[in-house]
VEXFI-536463 format. One record per residue (C-alpha): residue number from 1; residue in three letters; chain; z, y, x negated. Coordinates in steps of 0.25 Angstrom, whole numbers, plus 5000, padded with zeros to 4 digits. Each point is the difference from the previous one (the first is absolute). Last residue first. Layout:
residues N
  nr rest kette    Z    Y    X
 NUM  ALA     A    Z    Y    X
...
end
This chain:
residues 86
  nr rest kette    Z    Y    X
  86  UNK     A 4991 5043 4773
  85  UNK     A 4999 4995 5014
  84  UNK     A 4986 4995 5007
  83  UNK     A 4993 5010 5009
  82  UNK     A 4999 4989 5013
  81  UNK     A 4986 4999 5002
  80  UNK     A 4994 5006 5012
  79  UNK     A 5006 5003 5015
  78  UNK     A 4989 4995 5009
  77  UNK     A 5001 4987 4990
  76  UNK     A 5014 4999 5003
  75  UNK     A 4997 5003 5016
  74  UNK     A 4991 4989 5000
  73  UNK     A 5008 4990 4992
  72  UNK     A 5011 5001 5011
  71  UNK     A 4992 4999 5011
  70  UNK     A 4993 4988 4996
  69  UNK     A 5014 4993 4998
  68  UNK     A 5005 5005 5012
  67  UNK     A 4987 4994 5007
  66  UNK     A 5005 4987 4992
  65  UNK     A 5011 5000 5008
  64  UNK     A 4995 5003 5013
  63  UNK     A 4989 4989 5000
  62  UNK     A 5007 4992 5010
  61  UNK     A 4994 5005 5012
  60  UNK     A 4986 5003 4996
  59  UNK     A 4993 5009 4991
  58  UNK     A 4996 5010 5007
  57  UNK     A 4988 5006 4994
  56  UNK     A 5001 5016 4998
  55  UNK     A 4995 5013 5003
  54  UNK     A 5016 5003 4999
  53  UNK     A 4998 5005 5017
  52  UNK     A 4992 4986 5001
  51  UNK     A 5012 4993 4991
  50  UNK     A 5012 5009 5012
  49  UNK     A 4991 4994 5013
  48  UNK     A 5000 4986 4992
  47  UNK     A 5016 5003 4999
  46  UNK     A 5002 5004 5012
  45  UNK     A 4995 4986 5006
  44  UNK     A 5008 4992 4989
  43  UNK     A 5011 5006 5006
  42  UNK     A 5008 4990 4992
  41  UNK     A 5011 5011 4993
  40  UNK     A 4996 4995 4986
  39  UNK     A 4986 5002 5004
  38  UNK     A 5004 5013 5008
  37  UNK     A 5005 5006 4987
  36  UNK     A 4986 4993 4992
  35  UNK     A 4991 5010 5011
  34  UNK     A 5010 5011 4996
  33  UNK     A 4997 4998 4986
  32  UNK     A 4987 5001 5003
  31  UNK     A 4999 5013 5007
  30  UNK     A 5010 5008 4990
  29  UNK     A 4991 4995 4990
  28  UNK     A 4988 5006 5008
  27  UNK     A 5006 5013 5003
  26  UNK     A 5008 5005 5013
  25  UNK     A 5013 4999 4996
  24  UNK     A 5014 5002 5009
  23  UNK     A 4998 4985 5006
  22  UNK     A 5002 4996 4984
  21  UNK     A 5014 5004 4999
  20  UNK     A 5007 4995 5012
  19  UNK     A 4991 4988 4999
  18  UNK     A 5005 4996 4988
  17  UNK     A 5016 5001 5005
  16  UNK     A 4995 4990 5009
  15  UNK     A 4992 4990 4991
  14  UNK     A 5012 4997 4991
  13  UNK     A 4994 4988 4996
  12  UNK     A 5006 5003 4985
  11  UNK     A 4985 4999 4995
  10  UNK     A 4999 5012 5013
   9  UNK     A 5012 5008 4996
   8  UNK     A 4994 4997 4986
   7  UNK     A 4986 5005 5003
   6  UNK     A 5004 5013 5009
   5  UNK     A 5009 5006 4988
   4  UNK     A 4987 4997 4992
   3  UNK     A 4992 5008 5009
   2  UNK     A 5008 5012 5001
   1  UNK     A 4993 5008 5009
end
């Protein structure tokens, strides 16, 4: 899964083309950006289901932008330090 691809679309509040990619994944990232893509979408009901699958607090309803926020430093730390150019 491109996770970053998944982060803009949902930054860009493009919550559907998000959920195309995430509802194809099965691992705990996929699980909680899919709960913050039925955040954005207001099925704040799937969501909670989507934070329990993520192992997971929901946040809340408006909490969907700093949930981005999270995501994005998660996979960047996942990911390591970027080698620096010489």
């Amino acid at each position: 899964m491109n996770s970053t691809r998944v982060l803009d679309l949902l930054e860009a509040g493009d919550w559907k083309a998000a959920h195309e990619i995430v509802q194809k994944e099965s691992s705990t990232l996929a699980a909680w950006l899919h709960g913050i893509v039925h955040i954005l979408e207001g099925d704040l009901d799937n969501a909670r289901g989507w934070y329990r699958k993520a192992e997971r607090d929901f946040p809340g309803a408006d909490a969907a932008k700093a949930e981005i926020a999270a995501a994005r430093r998660a996979v960047a730390a996942d990911r390591g330090p970027t080698p620096s150019a010489h």
